[in-house]
Biotite code that builds the C-alpha atoms (Angstrom):
import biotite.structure as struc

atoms = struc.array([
    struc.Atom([0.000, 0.000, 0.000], chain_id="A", res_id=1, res_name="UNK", atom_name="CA", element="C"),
    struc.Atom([1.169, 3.462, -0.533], chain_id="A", res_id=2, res_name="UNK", atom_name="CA", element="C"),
    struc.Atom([0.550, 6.665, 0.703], chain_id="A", res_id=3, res_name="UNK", atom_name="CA", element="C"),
    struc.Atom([-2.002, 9.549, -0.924], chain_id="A", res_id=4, res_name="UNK", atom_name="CA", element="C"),
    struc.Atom([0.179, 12.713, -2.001], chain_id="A", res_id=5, res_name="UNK", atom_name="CA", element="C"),
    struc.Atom([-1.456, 15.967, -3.009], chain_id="A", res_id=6, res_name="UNK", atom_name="CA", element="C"),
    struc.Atom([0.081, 17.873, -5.599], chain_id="A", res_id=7, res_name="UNK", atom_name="CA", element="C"),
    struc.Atom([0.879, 20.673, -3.956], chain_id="A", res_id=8, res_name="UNK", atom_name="CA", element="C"),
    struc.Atom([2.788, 23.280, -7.076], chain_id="A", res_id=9, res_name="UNK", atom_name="CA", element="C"),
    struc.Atom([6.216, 24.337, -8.062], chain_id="A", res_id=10, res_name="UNK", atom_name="CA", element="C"),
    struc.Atom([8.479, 25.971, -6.457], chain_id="A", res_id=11, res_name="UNK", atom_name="CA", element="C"),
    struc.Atom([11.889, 28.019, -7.933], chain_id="A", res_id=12, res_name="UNK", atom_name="CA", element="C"),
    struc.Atom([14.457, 25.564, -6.052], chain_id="A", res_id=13, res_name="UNK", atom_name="CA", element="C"),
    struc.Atom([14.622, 23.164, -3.627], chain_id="A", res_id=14, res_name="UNK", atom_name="CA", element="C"),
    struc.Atom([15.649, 25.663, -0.911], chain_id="A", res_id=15, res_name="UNK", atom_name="CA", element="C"),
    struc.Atom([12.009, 27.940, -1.248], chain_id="A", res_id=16, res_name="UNK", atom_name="CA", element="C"),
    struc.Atom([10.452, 24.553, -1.201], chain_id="A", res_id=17, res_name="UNK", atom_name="CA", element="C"),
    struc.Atom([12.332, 23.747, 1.897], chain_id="A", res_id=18, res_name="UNK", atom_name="CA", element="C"),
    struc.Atom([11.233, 26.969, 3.098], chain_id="A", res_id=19, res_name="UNK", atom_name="CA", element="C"),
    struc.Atom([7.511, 26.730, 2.518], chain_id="A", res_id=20, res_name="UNK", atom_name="CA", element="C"),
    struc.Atom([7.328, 23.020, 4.116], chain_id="A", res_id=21, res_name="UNK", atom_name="CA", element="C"),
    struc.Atom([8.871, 24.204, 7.418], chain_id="A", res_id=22, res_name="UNK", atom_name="CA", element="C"),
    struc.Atom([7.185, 27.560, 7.361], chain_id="A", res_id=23, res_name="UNK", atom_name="CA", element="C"),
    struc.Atom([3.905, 25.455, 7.473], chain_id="A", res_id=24, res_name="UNK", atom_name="CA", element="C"),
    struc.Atom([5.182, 22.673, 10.023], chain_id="A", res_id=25, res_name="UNK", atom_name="CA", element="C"),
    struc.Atom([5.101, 19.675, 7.714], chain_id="A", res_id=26, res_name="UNK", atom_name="CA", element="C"),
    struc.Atom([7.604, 17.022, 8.501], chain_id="A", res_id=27, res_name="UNK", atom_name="CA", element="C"),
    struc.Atom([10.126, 16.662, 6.059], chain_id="A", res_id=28, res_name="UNK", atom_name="CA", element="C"),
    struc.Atom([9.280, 13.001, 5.443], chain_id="A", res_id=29, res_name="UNK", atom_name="CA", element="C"),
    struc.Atom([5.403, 14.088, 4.398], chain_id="A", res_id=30, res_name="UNK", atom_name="CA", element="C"),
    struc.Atom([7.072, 15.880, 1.632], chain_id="A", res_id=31, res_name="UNK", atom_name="CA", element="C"),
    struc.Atom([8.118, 15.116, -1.955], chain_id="A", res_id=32, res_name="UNK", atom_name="CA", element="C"),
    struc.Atom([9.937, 17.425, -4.115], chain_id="A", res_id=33, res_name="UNK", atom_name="CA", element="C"),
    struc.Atom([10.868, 16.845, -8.006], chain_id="A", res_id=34, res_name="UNK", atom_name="CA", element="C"),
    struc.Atom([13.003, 18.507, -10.148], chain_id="A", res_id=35, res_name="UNK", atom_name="CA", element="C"),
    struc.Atom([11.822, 19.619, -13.197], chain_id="A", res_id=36, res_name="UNK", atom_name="CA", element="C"),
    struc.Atom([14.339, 20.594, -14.632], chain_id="A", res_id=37, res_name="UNK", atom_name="CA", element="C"),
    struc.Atom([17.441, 23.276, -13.909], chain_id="A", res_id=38, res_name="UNK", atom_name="CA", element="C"),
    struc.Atom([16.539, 24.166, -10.401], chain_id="A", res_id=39, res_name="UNK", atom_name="CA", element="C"),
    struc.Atom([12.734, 24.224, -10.439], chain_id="A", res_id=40, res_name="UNK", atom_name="CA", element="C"),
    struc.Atom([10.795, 21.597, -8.813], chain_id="A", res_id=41, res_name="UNK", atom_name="CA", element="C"),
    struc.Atom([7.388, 20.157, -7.919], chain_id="A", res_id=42, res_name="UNK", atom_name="CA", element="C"),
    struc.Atom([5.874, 19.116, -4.422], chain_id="A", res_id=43, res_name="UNK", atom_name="CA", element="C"),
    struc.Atom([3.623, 16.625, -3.025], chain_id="A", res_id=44, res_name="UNK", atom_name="CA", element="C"),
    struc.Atom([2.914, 16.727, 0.549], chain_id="A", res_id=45, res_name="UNK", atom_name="CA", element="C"),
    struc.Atom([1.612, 13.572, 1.715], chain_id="A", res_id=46, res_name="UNK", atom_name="CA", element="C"),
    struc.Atom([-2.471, 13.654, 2.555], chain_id="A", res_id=47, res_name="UNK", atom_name="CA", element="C"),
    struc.Atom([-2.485, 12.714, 5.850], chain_id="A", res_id=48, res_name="UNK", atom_name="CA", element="C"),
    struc.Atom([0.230, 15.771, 7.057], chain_id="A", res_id=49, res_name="UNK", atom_name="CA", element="C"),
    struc.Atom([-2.342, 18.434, 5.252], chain_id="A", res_id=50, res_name="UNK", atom_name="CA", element="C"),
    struc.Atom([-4.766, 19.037, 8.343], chain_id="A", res_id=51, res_name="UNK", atom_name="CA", element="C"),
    struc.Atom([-5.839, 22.344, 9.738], chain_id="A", res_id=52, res_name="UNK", atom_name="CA", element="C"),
    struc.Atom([-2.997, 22.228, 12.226], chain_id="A", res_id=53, res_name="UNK", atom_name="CA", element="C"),
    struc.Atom([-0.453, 21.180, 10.279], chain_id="A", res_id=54, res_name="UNK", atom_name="CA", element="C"),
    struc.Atom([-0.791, 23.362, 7.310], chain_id="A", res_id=55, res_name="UNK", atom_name="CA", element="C"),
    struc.Atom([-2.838, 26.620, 7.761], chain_id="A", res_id=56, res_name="UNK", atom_name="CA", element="C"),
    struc.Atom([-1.577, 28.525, 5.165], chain_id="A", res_id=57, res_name="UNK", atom_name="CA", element="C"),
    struc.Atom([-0.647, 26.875, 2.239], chain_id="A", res_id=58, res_name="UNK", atom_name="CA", element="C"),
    struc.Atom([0.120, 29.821, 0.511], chain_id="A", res_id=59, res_name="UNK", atom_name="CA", element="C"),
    struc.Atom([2.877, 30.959, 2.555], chain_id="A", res_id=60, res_name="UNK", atom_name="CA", element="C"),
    struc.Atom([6.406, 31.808, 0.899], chain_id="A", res_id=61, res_name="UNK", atom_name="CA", element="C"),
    struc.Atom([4.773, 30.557, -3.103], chain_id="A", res_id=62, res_name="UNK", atom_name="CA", element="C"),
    struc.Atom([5.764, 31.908, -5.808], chain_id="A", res_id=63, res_name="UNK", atom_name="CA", element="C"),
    struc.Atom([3.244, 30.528, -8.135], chain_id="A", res_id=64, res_name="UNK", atom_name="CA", element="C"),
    struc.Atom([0.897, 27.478, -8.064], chain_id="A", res_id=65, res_name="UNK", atom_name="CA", element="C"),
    struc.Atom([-1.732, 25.404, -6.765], chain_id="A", res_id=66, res_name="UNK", atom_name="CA", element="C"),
    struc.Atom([-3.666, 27.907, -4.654], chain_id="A", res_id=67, res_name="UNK", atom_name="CA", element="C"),
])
């Protein structure tokens, strides 16, 4: 069985994405990030980390994206 990610956007570099996940208090292991290419990359944040208390503002430090 594996586990339900949410695409979550791009981000400009790993660091920003880095940035956003701690900035919204999601464990590092709830999150995947993908390059896409040069430095950009895409994150999933695993479903069950993306509750009220764990992630109340998604938007926080984006650049672009989902929201």
């Amino acid at each position: 069985m594996g586990w339900n990610f949410e695409d979550v956007g791009g981000f400009p570099d790993q660091k920003s994405a880095d940035d956003w996940a701690k900035a919204n208090k999601i464990d590092p292991r709830d999150v995947d990030i993908r390059s896409d290419g040069g430095k950009r990359v895409s994150v999933s944040v695993r479903r069950s980390a993306l509750t009220d208390n764990a992630n109340n503002d998604r938007n926080n430090g984006r650049s672009d994206g989902f929201f």
